[in-house]
N, C-alpha and C positions, 0 to 999 in steps of 0.2 A: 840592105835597102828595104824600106815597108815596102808593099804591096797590098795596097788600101783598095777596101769597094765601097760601096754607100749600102748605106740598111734603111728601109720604111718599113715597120709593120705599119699595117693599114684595115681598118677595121672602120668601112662604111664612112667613105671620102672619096665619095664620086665626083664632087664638083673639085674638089681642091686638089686633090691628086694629078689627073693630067695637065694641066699646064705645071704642076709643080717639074714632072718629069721632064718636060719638056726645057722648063729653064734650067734644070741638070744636066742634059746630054751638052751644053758647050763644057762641060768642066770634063770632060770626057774619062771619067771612070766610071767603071763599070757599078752598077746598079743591081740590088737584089730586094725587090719587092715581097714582103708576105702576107697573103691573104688571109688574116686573120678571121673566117669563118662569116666576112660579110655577105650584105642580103645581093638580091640578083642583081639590081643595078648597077653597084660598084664591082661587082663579079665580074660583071661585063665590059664595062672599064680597063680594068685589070688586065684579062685576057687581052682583046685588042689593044693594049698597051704592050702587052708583050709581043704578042705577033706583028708590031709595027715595028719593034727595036732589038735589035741582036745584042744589043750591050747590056739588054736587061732579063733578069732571069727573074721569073715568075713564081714561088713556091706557096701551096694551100694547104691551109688548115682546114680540115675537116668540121671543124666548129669554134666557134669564140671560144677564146684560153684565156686572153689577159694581153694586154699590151707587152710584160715582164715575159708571159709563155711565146707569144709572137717574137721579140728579140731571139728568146734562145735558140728557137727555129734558125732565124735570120744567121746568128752566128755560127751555128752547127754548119750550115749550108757552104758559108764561107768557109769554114777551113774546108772543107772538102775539096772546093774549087781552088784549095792553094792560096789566100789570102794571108796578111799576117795581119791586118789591123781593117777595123769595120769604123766606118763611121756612119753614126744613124742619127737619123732625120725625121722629125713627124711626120706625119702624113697633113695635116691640116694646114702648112702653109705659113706657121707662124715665125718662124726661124729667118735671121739675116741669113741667104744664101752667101752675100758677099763677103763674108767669114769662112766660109769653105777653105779657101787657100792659106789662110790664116792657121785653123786649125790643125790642118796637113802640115804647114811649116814646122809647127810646134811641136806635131808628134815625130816626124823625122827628125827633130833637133835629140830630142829622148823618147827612142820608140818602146821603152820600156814603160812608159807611164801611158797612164790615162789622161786626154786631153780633154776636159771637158768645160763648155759656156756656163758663163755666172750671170744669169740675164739682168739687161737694163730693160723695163718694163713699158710696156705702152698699153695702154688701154685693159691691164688687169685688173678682173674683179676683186672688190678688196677678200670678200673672205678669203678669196685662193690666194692671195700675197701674204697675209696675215699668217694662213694654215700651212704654207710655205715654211714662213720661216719657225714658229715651231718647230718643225722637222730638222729647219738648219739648228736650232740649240740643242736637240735630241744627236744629231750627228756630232756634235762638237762634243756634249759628253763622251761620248761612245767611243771616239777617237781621241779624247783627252788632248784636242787640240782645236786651234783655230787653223787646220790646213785647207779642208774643206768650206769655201767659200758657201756652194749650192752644190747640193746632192738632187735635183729634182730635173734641171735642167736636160730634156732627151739631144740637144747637140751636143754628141758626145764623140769621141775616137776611144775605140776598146783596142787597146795590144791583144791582140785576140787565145796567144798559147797562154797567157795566165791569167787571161779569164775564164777562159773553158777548164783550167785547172782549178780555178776556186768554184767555178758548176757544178763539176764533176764533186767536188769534195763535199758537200751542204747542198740543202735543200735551201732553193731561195724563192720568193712570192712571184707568183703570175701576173699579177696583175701592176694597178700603179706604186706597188710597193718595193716592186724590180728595183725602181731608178735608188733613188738613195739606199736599198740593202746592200746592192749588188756595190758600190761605190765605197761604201765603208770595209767592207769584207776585201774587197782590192787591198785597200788602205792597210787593213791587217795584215794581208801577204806580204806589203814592204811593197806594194806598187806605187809606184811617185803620184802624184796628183798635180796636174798642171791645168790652172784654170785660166779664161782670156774673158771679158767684160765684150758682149754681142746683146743685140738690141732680139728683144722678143715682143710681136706683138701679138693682142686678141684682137681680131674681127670682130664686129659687133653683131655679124649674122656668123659668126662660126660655129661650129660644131664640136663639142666635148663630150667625152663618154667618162669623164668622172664621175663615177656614182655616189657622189655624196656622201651617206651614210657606210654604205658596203665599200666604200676605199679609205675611207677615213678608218673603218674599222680595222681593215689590215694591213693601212700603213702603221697604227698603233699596235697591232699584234708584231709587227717586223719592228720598232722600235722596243717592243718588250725582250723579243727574242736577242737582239742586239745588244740590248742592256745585261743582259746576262753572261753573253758571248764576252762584252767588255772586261766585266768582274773574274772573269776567265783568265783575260790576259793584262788583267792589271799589272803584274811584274814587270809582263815582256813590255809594253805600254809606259811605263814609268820611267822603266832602263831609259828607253829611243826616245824617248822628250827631255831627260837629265844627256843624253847625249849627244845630242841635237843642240842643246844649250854649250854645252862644252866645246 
């Protein structure tokens, strides 16, 4: 039987973070916030969010790492506390929450895989949908498949012992180049991938810490890396798609 928590890294989302926590406590699992190294205001947030809620565990970083470093935080914690599967959530508010039970369905149906959202979009700017899917034909190479819908999506469920097994094993990016490395390298271990169609929207006053140039740069560096890693296992890659067919 999983034994699921929720995951927010959160790095400077004062305004959107507390009520977000607050429309999660009816879903009543437990919750493990990480302060990724923001400034005082949402520090403080943070804090008295924790000291208001017993269900919610509190963990800080010492400094901005990366959205990708914030996760790993997030999931280390979780096995500790005896989890077997994380499901993480942004911090900014964009995510159908009314998918929660959805996604938990789907991962208890096969908790060996990764459940992760393939957003229907509202209000995205076009570069970032555009630069998106890019990423998705870089992942489809990579994997020599069309299994992977969206690699970018953060509403995710991680089977958490073979994730932290493919951490452990490679070094993977800190920052927004986590989401689709970490996704495709699952894919390589033979972890299933199961996606569900969940509505994502933008705020028109929200808050994004994509850094334009310095993440596009190494989300290209993580698809270089990738690309090679591929060429690697072209064989074993070839075999599982002629066998897949058969």
């Amino acid at each position: 039987m999983n034994r699921t928590c929720l995951l927010i890294p959160v790095y400077d989302h004062p305004d959107t973070i507390e009520p977000l926590v607050e429309r999660l406590q009816q879903h009543g699992i437990p919750l493990i916030l990480v302060n990724d190294g923001s400034g005082a205001r949402c520090t403080a947030v943070l804090r008295a969010l924790a000291q208001r809620h017993d269900w919610l565990t509190l963990v800080e970083r010492g400094k901005n790492g990366g959205k990708g470093a914030a996760v790993k935080t997030g999931l280390s914690k979780a096995a500790v506390q005896g989890f077997s599967h994380v499901l993480q959530l942004d911090a900014d508010g964009q995510h159908n929450l009314g998918d929660i039970d959805h996604a938990l369905k789907l991962s208890a149906q096969t908790p060996e895989a990764m459940v992760s959202g393939a957003p229907d979009y509202c209000g995205a700017p076009l570069l970032r949908y555009y630069g998106r899917y890019l990423t998705h034909v870089w992942v489809w190479i990579h994997t020599l498949s069309l299994d992977i819908e969206d690699s970018m999506c953060g509403f995710r469920v991680y089977p958490l012992k073979s994730t932290l097994q493919v951490l452990d094993s490679v070094n993977t990016g800190n920052r927004m180049d986590f989401d689709p490395e970490i996704m495709v390298r699952l894919y390589w271990a033979g972890v299933p991938i199961r996606q569900f169609r969940t509505l994502v929207s933008y705020p028109e006053d929200g808050i994004s810490h994509f850094r334009g140039f310095a993440d596009n740069a190494l989300i290209s560096w993580a698809h270089t890396r990738l690309f090679f890693g591929m060429l690697l296992r072209l064989p074993h890659l070839l075999q599982r798609k002629w066998m897949a067919r058969g």
